[in-house]
C-alpha positions as CSV (number, residue, x, y, z in Angstrom):
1,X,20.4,-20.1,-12.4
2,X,17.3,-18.8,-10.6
3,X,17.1,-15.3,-8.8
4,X,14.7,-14.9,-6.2
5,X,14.4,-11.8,-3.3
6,X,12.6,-9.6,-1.6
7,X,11.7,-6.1,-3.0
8,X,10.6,-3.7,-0.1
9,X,9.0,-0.2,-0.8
10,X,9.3,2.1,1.4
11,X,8.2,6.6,1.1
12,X,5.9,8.8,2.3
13,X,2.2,9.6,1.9
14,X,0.7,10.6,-1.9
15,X,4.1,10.2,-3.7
16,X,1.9,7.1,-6.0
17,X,4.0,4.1,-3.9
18,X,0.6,2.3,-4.2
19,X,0.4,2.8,-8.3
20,X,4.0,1.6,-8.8
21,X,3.0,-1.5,-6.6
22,X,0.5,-2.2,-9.1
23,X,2.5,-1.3,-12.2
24,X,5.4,-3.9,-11.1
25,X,3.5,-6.2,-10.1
26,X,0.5,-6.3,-12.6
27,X,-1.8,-7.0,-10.1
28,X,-4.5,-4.7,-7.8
29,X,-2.4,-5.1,-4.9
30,X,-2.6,-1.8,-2.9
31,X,-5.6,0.4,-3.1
32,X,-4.6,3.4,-5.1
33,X,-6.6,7.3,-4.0
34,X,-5.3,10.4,-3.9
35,X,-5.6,10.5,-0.1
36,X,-2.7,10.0,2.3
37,X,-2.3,7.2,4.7
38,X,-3.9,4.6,2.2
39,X,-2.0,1.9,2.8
40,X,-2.0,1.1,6.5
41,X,0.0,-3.0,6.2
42,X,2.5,-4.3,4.7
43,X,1.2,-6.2,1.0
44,X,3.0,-8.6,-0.6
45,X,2.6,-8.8,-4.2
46,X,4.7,-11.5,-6.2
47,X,5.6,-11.7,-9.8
48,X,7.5,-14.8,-11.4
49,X,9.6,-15.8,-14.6
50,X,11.3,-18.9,-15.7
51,X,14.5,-17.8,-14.0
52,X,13.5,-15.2,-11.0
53,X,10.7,-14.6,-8.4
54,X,10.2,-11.1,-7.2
55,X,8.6,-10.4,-4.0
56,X,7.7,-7.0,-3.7
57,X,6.2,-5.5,-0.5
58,X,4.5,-2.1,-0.3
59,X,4.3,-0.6,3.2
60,X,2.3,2.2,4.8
61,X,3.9,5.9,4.2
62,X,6.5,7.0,6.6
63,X,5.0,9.6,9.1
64,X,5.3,10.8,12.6
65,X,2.6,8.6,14.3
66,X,-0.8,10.8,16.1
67,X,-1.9,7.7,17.5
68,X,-1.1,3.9,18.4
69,X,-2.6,2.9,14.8
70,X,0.3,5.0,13.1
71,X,2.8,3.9,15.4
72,X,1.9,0.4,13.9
73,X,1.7,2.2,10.1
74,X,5.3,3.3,10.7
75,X,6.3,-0.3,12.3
76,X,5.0,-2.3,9.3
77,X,7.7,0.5,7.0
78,X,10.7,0.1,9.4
79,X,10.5,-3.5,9.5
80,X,11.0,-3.6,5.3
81,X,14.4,-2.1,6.1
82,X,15.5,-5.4,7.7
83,X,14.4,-7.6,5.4
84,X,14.9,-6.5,2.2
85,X,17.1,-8.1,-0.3
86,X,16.1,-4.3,-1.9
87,X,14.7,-1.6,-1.1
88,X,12.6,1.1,-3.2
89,X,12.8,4.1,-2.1
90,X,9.8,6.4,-3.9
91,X,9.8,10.3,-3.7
92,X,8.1,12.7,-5.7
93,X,9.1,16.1,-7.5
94,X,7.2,17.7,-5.0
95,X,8.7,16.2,-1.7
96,X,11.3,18.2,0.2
97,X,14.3,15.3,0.4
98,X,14.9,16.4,4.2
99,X,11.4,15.5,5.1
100,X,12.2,11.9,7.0
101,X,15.9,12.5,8.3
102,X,15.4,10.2,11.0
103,X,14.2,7.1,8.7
104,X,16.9,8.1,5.7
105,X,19.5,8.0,8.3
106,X,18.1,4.3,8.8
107,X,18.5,3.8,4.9
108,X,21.7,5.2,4.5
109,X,23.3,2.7,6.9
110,X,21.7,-0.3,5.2
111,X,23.8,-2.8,3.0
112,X,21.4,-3.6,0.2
113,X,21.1,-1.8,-3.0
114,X,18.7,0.9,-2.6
115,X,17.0,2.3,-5.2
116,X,15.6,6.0,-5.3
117,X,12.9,6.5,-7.6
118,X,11.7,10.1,-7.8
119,X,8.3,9.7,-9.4
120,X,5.8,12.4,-11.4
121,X,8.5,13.6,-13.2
122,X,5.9,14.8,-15.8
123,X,5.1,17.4,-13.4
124,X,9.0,18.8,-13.4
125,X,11.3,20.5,-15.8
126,X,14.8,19.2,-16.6
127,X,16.3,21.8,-14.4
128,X,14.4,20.9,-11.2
129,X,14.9,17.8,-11.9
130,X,18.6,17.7,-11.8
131,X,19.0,20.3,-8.5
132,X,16.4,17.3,-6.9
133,X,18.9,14.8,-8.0
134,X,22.0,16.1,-6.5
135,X,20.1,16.9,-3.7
136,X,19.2,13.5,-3.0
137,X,22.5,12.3,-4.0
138,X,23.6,14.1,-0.9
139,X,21.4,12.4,1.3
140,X,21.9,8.9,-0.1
141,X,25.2,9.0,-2.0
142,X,24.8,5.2,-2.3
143,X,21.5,5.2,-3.5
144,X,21.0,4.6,-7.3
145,X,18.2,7.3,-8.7
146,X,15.8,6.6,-10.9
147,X,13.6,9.5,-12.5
148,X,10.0,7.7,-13.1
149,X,6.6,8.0,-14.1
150,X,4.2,5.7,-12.6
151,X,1.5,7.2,-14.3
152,X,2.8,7.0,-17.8
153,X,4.9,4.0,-17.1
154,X,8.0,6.0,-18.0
155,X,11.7,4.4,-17.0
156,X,9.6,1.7,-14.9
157,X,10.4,-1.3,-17.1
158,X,14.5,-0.3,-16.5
159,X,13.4,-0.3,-13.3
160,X,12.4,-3.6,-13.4
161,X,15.6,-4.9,-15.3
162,X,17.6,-3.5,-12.6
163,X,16.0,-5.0,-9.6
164,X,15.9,-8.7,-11.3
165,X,19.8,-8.0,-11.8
166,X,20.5,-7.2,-8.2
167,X,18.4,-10.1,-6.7
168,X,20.3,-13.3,-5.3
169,X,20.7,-16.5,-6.2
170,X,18.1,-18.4,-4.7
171,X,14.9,-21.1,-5.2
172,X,11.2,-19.3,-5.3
173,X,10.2,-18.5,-1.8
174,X,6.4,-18.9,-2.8
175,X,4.2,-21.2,-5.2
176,X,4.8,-20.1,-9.3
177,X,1.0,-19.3,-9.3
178,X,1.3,-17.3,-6.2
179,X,0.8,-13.9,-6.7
180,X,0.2,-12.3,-3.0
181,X,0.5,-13.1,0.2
182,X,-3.1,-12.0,1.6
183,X,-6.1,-14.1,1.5
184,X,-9.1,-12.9,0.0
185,X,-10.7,-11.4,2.9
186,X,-8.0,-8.6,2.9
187,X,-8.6,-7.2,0.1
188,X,-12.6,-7.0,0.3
189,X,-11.4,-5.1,3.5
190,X,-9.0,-3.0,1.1
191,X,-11.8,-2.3,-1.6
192,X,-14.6,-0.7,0.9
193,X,-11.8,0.9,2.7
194,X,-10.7,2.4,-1.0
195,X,-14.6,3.5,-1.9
196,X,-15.0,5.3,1.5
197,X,-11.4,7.0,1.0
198,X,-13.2,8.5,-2.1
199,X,-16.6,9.0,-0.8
200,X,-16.2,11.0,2.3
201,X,-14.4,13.7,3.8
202,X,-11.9,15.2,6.3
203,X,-11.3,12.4,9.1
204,X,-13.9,9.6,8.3
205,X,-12.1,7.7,6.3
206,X,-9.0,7.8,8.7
207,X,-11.4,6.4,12.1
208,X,-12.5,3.5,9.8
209,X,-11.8,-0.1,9.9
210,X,-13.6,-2.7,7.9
211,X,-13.8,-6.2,9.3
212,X,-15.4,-9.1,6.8
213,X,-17.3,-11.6,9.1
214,X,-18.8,-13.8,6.5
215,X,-16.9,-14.7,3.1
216,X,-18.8,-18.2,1.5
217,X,-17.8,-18.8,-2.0
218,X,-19.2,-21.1,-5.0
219,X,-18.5,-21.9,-8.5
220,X,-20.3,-18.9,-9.2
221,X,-20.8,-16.2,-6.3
222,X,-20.0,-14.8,-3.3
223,X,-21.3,-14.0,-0.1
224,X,-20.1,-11.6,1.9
225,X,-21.2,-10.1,5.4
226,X,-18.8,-7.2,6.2
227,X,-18.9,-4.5,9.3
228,X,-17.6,-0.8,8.7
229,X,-16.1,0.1,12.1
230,X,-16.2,3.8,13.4
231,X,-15.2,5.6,16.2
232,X,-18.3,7.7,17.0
233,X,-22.3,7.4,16.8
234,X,-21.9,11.0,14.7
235,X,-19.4,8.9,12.3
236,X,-21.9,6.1,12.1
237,X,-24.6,8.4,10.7
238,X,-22.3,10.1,7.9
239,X,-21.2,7.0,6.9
240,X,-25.0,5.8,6.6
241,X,-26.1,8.9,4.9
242,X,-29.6,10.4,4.9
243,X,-32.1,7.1,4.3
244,X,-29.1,5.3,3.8
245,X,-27.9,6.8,0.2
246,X,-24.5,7.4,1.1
247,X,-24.1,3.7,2.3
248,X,-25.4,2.8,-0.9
249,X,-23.5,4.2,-2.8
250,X,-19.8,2.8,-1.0
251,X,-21.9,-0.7,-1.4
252,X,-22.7,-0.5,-5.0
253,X,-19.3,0.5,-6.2
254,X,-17.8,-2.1,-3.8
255,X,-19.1,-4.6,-5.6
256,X,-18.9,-3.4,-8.7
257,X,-14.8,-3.5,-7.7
258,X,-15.1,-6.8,-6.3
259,X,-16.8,-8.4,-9.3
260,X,-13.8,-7.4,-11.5
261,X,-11.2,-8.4,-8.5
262,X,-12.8,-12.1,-8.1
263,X,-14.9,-12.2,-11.6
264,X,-17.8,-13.7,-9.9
265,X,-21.2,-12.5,-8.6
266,X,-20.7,-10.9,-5.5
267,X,-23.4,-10.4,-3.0
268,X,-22.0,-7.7,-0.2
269,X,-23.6,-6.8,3.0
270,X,-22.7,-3.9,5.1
271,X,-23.2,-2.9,8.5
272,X,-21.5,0.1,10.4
273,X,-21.1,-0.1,13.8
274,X,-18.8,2.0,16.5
275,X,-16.0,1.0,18.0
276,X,-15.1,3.8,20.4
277,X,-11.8,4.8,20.0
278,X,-10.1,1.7,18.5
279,X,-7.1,3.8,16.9
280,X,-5.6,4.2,19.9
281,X,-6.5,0.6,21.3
282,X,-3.7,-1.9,21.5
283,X,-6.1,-4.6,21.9
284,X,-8.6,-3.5,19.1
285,X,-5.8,-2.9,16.9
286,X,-4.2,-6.4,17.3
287,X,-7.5,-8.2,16.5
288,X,-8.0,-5.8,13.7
289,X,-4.2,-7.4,12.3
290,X,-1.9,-4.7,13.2
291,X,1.6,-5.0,14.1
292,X,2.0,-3.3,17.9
293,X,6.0,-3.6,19.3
């Protein structure tokens, strides 16, 4: 018999979705920083066995969109409630449970398993920890809850158990050696995004897009040619940095991260250029990939 499903996660902003993406799967699917609004698409990371195939799908946080770029953020989450075969639902210790009423009141009315996993438990006490229990037991009496680590990899393996248990019957959906969905060029995109999450402050990192133009590969390199998209000349130059250090520096430990990701030489080019306004541009957002109803 052989199990095979989809395994959509869905939560808000800084609760570590991203890290337990990674955990599962055992793979650097979805950049992981300590900044909100990290993941902006939907990332397919798949893990097989002899006897199951796991599809698991990381979505951007749930939030109430400023701009047409969230509204496609909170498209690419929505649309894991109608496909799943089941659905992760991560919180944190920290999170109010009351925070998304309108999107739990989409959960609660699904008819898959759905799993809560209330994650950075090391930062609780037992007490806490049961009041947040029944309190989300309230909101999803349906829901089976999961205390977890992510960081320490506490309760992650039952975790794991239980979501190969509830998958259906079913062939592989992808290739055995198929381990995501996204060609390479996503996630050179993904790994400058991730250094200039770290790098720079306040809203830079939020009015950036980063587009690869060239990607030639050999036995034993790399070339790549990528553009880091702003919204404003004043972005462009903090980007750059003074005689070009800040730049640099996002270049350097690009590839540095890219090395390790592809274990070849890379060579990495960056330019930064403006694109005025291209968050709140349906047609700069759907060449850029995003999902736009």
């Amino acid at each position: 018999m052989h199990k095979a499903g989809f395994v959509n996660i869905v939560g808000n902003p800084n609760v570590g979705k991203s890290t337990l993406m990674n955990l599962l799967v055992g793979e650097r699917i979805s950049i992981a920083t300590f900044k909100a609004q990290t993941t902006r698409h939907r990332i397919m990371g798949i893990i097989n066995s002899d006897d199951a195939q796991i599809v698991f799908s990381d979505t951007p946080g749930v939030l109430k969109p400023n701009y047409k770029l969230q509204e496609s953020m909170l498209a690419f989450s929505e649309s894991a409630l109608k496909d799943a075969d089941v659905l992760l639902y991560v919180t944190d210790v920290v999170e109010k449970p009351d925070k998304n009423s309108v999107f739990l009141a989409k959960v609660v009315k699904m008819d898959v398993p759905v799993l809560l996993l209330i994650n950075k438990i090391d930062l609780s006490n037992q007490k806490d920890l049961e009041a947040l229990v029944a309190a989300w037991k309230e909101i999803l009496p349906e829901a089976e809850i999961y205390p977890i680590s992510a960081k320490a990899r506490f309760n992650v393996d039952n975790v794991l158990a239980r979501i190969k248990s509830l998958l259906p019957e079913s062939p592989p959906y992808f290739d055995k050696d198929q381990w995501t969905d996204k060609p390479a060029r996503f996630f050179v995109t993904e790994i400058i995004r991730e250094k200039i999450l770290l790098y720079y402050d306040k809203e830079i990192p939020y009015a950036v897009e980063v587009v690869v133009e060239q990607f030639k590969e050999t036995e034993k390199n790399i070339r790549i040619s990528t553009v880091i998209y702003v919204e404003r000349e004043s972005q462009k130059g903090i980007i750059i940095g003074h005689q070009g250090v800040a730049l640099k520096k996002v270049s350097t430990e690009a590839r540095k991260t890219l090395e390790k990701f592809f274990d070849k030489s890379i060579f990495l080019e960056i330019f930064v250029k403006v694109d005025k306004d291209w968050r709140n541009s349906t047609r700069r957002l759907e060449n850029y990939g995003y999902k736009l109803d």
